[in-house]
C-alpha positions as CSV (number, residue, x, y, z in Angstrom):
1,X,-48.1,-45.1,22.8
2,X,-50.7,-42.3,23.7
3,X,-52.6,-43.2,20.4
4,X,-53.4,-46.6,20.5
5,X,-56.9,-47.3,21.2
6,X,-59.3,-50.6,21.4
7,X,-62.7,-50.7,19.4
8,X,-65.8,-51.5,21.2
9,X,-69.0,-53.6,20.3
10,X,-72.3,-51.7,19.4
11,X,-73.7,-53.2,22.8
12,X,-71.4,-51.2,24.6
13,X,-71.8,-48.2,22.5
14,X,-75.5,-48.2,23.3
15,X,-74.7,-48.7,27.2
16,X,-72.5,-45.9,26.8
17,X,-74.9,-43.1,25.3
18,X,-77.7,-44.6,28.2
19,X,-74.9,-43.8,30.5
20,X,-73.8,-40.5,29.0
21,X,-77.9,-39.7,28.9
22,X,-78.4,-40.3,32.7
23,X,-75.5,-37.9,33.3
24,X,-76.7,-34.7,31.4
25,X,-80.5,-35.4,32.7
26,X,-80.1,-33.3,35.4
27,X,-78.5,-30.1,33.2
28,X,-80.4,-27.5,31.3
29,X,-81.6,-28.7,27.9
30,X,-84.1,-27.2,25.4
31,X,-83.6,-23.4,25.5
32,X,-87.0,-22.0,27.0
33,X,-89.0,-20.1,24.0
34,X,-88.8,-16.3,25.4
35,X,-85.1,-16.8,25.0
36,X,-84.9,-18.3,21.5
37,X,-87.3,-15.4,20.4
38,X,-85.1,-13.0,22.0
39,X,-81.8,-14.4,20.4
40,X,-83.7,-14.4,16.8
41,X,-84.7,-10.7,17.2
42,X,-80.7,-9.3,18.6
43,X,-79.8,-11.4,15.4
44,X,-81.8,-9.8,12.8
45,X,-81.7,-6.5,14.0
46,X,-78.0,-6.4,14.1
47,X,-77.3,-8.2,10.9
48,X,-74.8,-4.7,10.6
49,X,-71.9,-5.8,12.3
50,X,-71.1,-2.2,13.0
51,X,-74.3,-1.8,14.9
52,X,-74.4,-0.6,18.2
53,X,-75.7,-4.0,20.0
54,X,-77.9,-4.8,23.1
55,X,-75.0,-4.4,25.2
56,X,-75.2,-0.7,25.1
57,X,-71.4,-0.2,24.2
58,X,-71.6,2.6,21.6
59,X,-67.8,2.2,21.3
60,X,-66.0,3.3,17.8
61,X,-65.3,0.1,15.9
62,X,-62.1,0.0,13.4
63,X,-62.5,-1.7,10.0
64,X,-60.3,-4.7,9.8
65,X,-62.1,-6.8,7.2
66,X,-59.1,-6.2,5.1
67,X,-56.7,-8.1,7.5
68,X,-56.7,-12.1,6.5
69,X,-57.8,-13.6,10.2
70,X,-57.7,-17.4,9.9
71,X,-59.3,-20.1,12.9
72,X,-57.9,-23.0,14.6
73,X,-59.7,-25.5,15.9
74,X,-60.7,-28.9,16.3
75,X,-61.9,-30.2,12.9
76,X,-65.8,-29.5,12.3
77,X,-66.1,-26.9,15.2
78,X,-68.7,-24.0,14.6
79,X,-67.7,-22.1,17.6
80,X,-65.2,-20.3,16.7
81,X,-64.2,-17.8,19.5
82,X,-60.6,-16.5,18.1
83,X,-59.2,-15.4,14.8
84,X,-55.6,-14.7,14.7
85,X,-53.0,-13.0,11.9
86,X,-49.3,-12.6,12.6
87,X,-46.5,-10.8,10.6
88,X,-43.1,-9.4,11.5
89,X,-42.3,-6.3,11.8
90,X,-39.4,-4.5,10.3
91,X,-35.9,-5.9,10.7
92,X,-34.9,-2.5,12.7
93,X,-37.5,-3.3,15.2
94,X,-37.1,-7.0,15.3
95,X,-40.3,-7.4,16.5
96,X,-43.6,-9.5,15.8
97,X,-47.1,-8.3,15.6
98,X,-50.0,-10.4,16.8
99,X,-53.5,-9.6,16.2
100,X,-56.0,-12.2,17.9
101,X,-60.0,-11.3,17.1
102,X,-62.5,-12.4,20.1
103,X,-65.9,-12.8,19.3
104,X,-67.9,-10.2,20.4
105,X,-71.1,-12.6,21.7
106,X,-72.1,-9.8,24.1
107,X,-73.8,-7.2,21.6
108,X,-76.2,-9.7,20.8
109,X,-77.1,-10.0,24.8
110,X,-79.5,-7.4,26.5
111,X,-78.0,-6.8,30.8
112,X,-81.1,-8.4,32.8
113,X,-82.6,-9.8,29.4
114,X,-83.9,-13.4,29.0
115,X,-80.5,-14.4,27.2
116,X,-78.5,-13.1,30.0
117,X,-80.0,-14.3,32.6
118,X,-80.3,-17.9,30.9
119,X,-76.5,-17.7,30.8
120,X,-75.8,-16.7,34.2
121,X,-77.5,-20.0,35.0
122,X,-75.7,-22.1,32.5
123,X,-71.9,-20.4,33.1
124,X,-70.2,-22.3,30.3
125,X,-70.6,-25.1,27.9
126,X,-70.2,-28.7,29.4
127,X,-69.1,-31.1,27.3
128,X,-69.9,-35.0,27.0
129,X,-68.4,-37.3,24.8
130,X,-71.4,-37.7,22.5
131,X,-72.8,-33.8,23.1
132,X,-72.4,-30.8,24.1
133,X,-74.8,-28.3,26.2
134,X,-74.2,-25.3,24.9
135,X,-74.1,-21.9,26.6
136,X,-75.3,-19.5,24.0
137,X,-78.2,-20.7,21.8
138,X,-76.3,-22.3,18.7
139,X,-77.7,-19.3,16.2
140,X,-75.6,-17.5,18.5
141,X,-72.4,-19.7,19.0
142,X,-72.2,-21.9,16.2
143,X,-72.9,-19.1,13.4
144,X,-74.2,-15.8,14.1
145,X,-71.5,-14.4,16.6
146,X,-68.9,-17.2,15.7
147,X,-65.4,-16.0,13.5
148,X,-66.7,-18.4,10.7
149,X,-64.9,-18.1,7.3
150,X,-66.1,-15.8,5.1
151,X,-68.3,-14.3,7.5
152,X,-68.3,-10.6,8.8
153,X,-68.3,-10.3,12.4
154,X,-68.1,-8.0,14.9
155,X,-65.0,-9.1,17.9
156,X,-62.6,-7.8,20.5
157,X,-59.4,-7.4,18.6
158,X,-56.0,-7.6,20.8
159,X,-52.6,-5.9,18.9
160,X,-49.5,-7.0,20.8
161,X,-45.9,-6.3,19.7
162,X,-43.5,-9.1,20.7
163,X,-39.5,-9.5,20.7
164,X,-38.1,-12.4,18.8
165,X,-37.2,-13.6,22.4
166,X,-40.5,-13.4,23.6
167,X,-41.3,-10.4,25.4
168,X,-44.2,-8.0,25.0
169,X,-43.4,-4.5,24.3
170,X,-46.6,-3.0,23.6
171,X,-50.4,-3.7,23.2
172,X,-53.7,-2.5,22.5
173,X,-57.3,-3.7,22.7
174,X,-60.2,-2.4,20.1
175,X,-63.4,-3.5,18.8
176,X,-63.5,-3.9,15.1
177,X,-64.9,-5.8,12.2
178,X,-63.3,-8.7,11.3
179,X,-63.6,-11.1,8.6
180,X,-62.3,-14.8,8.6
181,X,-60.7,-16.0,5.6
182,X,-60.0,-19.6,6.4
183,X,-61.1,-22.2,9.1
184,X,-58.4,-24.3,9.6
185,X,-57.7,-27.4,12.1
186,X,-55.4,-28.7,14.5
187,X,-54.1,-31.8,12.8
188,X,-54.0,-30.6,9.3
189,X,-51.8,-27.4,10.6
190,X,-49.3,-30.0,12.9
191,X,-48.4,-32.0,10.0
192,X,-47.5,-29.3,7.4
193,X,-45.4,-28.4,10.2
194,X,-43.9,-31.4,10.8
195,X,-43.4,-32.0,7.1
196,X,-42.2,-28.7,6.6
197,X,-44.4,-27.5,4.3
198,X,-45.6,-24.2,4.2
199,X,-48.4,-23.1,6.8
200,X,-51.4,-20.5,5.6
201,X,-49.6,-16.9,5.7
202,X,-51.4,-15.6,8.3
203,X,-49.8,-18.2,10.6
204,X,-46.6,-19.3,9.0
205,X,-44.8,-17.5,12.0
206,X,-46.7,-19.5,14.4
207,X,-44.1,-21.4,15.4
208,X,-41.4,-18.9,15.8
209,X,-43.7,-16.7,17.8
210,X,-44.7,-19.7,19.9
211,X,-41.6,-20.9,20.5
212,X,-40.7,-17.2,21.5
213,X,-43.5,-17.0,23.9
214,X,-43.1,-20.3,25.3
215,X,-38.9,-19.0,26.2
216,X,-40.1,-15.5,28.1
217,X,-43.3,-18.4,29.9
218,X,-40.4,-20.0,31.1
219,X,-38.4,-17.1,32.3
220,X,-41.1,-15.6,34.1
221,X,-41.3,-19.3,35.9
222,X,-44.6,-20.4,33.8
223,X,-45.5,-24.0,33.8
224,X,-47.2,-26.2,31.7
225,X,-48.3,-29.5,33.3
226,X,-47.3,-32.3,30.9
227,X,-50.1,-34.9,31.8
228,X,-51.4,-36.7,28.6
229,X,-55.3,-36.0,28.4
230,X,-57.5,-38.8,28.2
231,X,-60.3,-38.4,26.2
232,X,-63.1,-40.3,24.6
233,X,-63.1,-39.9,20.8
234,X,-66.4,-39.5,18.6
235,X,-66.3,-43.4,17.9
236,X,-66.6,-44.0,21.9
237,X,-63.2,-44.8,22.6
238,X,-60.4,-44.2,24.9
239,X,-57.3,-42.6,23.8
240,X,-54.5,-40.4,25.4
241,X,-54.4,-37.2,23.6
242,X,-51.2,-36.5,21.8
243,X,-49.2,-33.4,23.0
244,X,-48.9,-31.6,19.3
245,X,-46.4,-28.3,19.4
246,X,-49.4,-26.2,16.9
247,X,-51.6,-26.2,19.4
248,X,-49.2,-25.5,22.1
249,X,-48.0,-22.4,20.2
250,X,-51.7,-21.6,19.8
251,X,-52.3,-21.6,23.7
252,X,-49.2,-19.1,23.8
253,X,-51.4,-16.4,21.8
254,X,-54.8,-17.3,23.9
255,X,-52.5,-16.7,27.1
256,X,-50.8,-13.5,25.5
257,X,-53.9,-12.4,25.0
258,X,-55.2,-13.1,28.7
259,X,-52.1,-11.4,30.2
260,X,-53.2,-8.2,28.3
261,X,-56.6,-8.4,29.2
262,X,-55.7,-8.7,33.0
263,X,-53.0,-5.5,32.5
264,X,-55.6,-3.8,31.4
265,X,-58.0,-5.0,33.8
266,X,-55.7,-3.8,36.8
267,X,-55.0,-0.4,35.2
268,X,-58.9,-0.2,34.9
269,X,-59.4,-0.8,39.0
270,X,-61.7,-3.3,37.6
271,X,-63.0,-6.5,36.1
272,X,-62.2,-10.9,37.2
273,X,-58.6,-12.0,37.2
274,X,-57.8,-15.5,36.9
275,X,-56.2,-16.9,40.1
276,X,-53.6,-19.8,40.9
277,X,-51.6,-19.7,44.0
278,X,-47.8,-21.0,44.1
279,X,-47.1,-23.8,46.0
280,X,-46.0,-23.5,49.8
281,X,-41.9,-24.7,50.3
282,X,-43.6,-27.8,52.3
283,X,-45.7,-28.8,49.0
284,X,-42.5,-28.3,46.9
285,X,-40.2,-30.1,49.3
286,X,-42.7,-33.1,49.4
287,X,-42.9,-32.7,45.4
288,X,-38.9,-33.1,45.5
289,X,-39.3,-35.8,48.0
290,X,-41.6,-37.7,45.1
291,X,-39.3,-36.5,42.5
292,X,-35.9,-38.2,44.6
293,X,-37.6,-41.3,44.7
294,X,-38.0,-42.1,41.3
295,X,-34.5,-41.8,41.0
296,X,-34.0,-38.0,39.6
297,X,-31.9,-34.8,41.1
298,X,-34.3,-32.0,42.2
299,X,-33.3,-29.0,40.7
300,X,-33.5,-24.9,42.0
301,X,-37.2,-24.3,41.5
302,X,-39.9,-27.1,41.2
303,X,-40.2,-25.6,37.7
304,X,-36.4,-26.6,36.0
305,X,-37.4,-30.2,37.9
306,X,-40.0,-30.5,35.4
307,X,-38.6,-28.9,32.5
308,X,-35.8,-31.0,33.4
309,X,-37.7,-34.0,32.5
310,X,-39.6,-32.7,29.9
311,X,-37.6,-34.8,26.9
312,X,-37.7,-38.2,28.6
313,X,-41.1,-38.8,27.1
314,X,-42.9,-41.7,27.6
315,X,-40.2,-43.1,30.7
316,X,-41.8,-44.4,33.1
317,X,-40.3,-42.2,36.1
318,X,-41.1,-39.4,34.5
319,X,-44.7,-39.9,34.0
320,X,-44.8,-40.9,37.2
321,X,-43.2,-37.1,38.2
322,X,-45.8,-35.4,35.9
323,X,-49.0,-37.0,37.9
324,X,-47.6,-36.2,40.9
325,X,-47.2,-32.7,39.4
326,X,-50.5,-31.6,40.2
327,X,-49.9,-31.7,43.8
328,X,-47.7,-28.1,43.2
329,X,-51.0,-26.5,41.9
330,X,-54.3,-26.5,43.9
331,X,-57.4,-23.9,44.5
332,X,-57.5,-22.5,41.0
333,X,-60.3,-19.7,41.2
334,X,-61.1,-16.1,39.9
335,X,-61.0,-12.9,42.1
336,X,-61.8,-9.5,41.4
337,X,-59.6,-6.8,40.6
338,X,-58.1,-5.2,43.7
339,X,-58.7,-8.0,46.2
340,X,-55.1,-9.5,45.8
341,X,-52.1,-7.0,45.8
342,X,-50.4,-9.2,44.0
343,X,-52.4,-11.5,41.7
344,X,-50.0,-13.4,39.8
345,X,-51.3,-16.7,38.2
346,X,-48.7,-19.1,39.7
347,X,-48.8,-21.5,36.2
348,X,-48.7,-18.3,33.7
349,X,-46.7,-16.5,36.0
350,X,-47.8,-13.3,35.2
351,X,-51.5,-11.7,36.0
352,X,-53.8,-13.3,33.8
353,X,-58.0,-13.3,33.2
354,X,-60.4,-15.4,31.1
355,X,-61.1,-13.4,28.1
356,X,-60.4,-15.7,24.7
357,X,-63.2,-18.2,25.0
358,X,-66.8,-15.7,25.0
359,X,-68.5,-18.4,23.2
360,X,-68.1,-20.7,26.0
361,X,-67.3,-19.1,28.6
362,X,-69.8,-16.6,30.6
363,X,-66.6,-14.6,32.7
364,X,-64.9,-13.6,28.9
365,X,-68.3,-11.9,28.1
366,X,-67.6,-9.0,31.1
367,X,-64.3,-8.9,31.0
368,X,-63.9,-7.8,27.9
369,X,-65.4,-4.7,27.3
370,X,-63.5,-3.4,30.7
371,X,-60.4,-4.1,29.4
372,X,-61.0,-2.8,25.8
373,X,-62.4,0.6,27.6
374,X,-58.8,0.6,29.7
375,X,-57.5,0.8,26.3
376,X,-58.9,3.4,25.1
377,X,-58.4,5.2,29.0
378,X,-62.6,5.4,28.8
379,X,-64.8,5.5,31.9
380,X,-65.4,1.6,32.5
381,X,-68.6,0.0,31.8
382,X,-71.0,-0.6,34.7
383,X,-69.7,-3.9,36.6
384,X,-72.6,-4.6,38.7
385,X,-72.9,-8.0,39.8
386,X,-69.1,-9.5,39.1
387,X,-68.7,-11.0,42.5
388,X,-72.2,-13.2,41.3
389,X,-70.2,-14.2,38.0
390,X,-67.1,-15.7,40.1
391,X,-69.8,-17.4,41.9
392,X,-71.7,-18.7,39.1
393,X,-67.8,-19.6,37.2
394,X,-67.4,-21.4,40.6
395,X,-70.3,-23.5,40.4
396,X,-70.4,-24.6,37.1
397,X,-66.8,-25.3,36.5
398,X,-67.3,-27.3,39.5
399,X,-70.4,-29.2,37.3
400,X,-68.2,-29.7,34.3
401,X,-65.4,-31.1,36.3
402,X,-67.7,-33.5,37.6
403,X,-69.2,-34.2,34.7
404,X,-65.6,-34.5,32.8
405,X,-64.7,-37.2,35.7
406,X,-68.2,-39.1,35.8
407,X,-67.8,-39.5,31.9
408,X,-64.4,-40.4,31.7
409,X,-65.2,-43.3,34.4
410,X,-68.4,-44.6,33.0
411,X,-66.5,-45.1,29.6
412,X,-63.7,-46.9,31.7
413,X,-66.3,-49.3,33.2
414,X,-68.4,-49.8,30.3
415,X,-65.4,-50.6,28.0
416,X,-63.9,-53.2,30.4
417,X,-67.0,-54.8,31.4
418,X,-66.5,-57.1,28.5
419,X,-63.0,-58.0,29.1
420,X,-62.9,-58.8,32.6
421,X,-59.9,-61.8,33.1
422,X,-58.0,-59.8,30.8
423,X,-54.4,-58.7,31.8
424,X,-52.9,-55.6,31.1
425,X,-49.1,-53.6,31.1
426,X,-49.2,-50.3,33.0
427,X,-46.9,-47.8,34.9
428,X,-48.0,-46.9,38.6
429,X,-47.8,-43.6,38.6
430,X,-49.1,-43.1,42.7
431,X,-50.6,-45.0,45.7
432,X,-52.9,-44.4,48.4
433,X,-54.8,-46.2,50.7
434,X,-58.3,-47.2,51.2
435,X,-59.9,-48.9,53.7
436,X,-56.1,-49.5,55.3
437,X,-55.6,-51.5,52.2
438,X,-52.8,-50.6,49.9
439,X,-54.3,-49.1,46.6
440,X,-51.8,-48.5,43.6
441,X,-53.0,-45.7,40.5
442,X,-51.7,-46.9,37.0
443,X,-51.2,-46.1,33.5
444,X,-52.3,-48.0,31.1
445,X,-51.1,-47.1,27.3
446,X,-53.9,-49.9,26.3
447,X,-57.0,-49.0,26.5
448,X,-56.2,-45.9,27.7
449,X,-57.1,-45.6,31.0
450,X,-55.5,-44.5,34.4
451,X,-57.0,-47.4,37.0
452,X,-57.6,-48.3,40.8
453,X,-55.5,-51.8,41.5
454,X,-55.3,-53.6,44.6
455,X,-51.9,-54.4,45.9
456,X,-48.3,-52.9,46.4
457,X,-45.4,-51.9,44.2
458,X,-43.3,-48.9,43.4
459,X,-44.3,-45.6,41.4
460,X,-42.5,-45.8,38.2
461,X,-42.8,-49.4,38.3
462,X,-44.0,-51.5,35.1
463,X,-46.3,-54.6,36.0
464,X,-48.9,-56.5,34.7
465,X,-52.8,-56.1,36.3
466,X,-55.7,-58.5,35.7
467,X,-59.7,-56.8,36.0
468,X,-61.1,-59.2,37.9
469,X,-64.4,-58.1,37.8
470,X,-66.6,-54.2,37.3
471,X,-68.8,-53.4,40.6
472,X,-71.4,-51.3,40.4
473,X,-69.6,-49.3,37.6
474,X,-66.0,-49.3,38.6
475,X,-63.6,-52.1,37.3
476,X,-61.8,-53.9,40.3
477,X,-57.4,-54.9,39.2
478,X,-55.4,-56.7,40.8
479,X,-51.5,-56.8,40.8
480,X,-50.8,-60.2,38.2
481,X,-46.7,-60.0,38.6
482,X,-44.4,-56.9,38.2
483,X,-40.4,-57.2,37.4
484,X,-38.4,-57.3,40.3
């Protein structure tokens, strides 16, 4: 269901990239030249990965080119921010041992440079369907600092030890060397899996220590919010992402990793946490309320109700539960170290910080080398200036969510603006009100978009919705029947 898709008609493509133009004009662009020069010069002059960089960090640096890292990411990425190898321990300690390489970005940035103040004003890469505005200058992300194969690099290196039921006994953080061996991709890597053929050795125990982590995230109350993601693909369509379990083990070692990093970070006295508050008991109770409706027993905690649900798939109740899920977590932020006594991330449920994605990312870049000095129980590096990065990771994330929503809803428009008349199947999956009129929120499988209709009928109900018309870039639905 979440991969069907509908073609479009080069006219449309062309309205699209007009559209998707007019929404980038008013983000940064060409890199200004004092930048690119600097960028070039940190390049050549640490072509020695073992180099002391601009950062200043003269920290020792262990030699792990012999250790077979691999990547995985989206096929044809050139910013690769993390390399992983796993292995298992000995069968007395019955233990796992994950080793997750970080770019290290930030020895090729100068504090107060041109570089670093040019990313202070971009915060993180935005993404567009057709593009992508990059944070680093791409001699930076998309070769010299990224974990390419075959290249040596210089990275962040986390060592955790994990139980086969998923707890972590003990960890580390160093800088070292690292060198890539293969760059491999999402899809390929899901359907060895699900064929059972064999995965690349350094990640054959993916799925064992996924599955591991994902039974101690669930333990500690950790939630992952089952909504399919709707995307527009590289031939300007719509499509709901398919859940695939690879890339859900994957985000169990970027999350390890995160929980380390904020460990660390705490024992420190310093550095940016990652924040999520629980919900209140009136937010759950109305979450329950939602949850009684559609016909399903609340359980304990709002978390069993969703696991609980978690294997109906693609029922219609229980996509309705999973978009209403989002109610439960609101006011996601980043504070620093010390300002909350107790700064558990209520969807990881465990303290947690931004530290995986440097590439990216501008936070990652500065927490990093506080964590990795808490490692080695060293004086931490100057952290002038962090409250200014949670501003600046407060503003632009508010850009790219934006800019995520404004794309997402131009494609919508611009795809249907040719098939107005047309009826669809959906699943309302919420209602509101606008203008005192009743407003329903749908599913549709086909295209794949989530639409305004006009009209009344129950969440979880199927019905059918004609477009009557698209004003001033939004389609208008109305209610054609629904069963009884």
């Amino acid at each position: 269901m979440f991969q069907r898709r509908f073609r479009l008609q080069r006219s449309a493509a062309q309205r699209l990239q007009s559209a998707y133009d007019e929404l980038a004009s008013d983000l940064p662009h060409d890199l200004p030249a004092p930048v690119l020069e600097e960028t070039r010069s940190a390049i050549e002059d640490l072509a020695d990965p073992f180099a002391t960089g601009r950062d200043g960090l003269d920290t020792p640096k262990q030699d792990y080119t012999h250790i077979p890292f691999v990547t995985i990411d989206p096929p044809g990425a050139r910013d690769l921010d993390q390399a992983m190898h796993l292995s298992q321990d000995s069968a007395e300690t019955g233990t796992f041992t994950v080793m997750y390489a970080i770019a290290d970005v930030g020895r090729f940035i100068e504090p107060g440079g041109q570089l670093d103040q040019e990313t202070r004003t971009r915060g993180q890469t935005i993404y567009l369907p057709d593009r992508k505005i990059p944070l680093h200058p791409k001699e930076l992300s998309e070769d010299a600092a990224s974990l390419l194969p075959e290249q040596t690099r210089s990275a962040y290196v986390f060592t955790a030890h994990v139980t086969t039921d998923g707890k972590l006994t003990d960890y580390t953080l160093q800088r070292a060397v690292v060198r890539s061996r293969a760059q491999l991709d999402y899809g390929t890597v899901q359907h060895q899996w699900e064929q059972g053929q064999d995965l690349h050795p350094s990640i054959a125990l993916l799925p064992q220590i996924g599955e591991a982590l994902l039974a101690d995230a669930r333990a500690r109350g950790a939630i992952d919010l089952a909504i399919p993601d709707q995307e527009v693909t590289d031939t300007f369509t719509l499509q709901y992402r398919p859940r695939g379990g690879i890339e859900d083990f994957n985000a169990q070692i970027s999350l390890l990793a995160g929980r380390i990093a904020a460990q660390l970070q705490i024992k420190a006295g310093a550095g940016v946490l990652r924040t999520l508050n629980f919900p209140d008991e009136d937010t759950v109770e109305k979450f329950h309320a939602i949850v009684r409706t559609l016909g399903f027993e609340p359980r304990d905690t709002y978390q069993e109700t969703l696991r609980s649900i978690d294997h109906l798939g693609d029922d219609p109740r229980a996509l309705a539960v999973h978009y209403a899920s989002p109610m439960l977590f609101r006011g996601a932020g980043y504070t620093l170290v010390g300002t909350d006594p107790d700064p558990v991330q209520a969807a990881v449920g465990a303290p947690y910080a931004h530290a995986t994605a440097p590439l990216r990312r501008l936070v990652d870049r500065f927490v990093l080398p506080i964590a990795e000095a808490a490692a080695r129980n060293a004086p931490t590096p100057s952290v002038d200036g962090l409250e200014d990065i949670i501003s600046i990771m407060k503003s632009t994330g508010s850009v790219a969510s934006r800019i995520d929503k404004e794309a997402i809803e131009t494609t919508e428009a611009v795809l249907l603006s040719d098939r107005v008349g047309d009826e669809f199947t959906g699943v309302v999956v919420g209602h509101k009100k606008r203008d005192d009129s009743p407003v329903l929120n749908v599913h549709v499988p086909d295209p794949a978009v989530v639409v305004d209709v006009k009209g009344e009928a129950p969440v979880s109900q199927e019905v059918r919705i004609r477009l009557e018309s698209v004003q001033d870039n939004t389609p208008v639905f109305t209610i054609a029947e629904h069963d009884a």
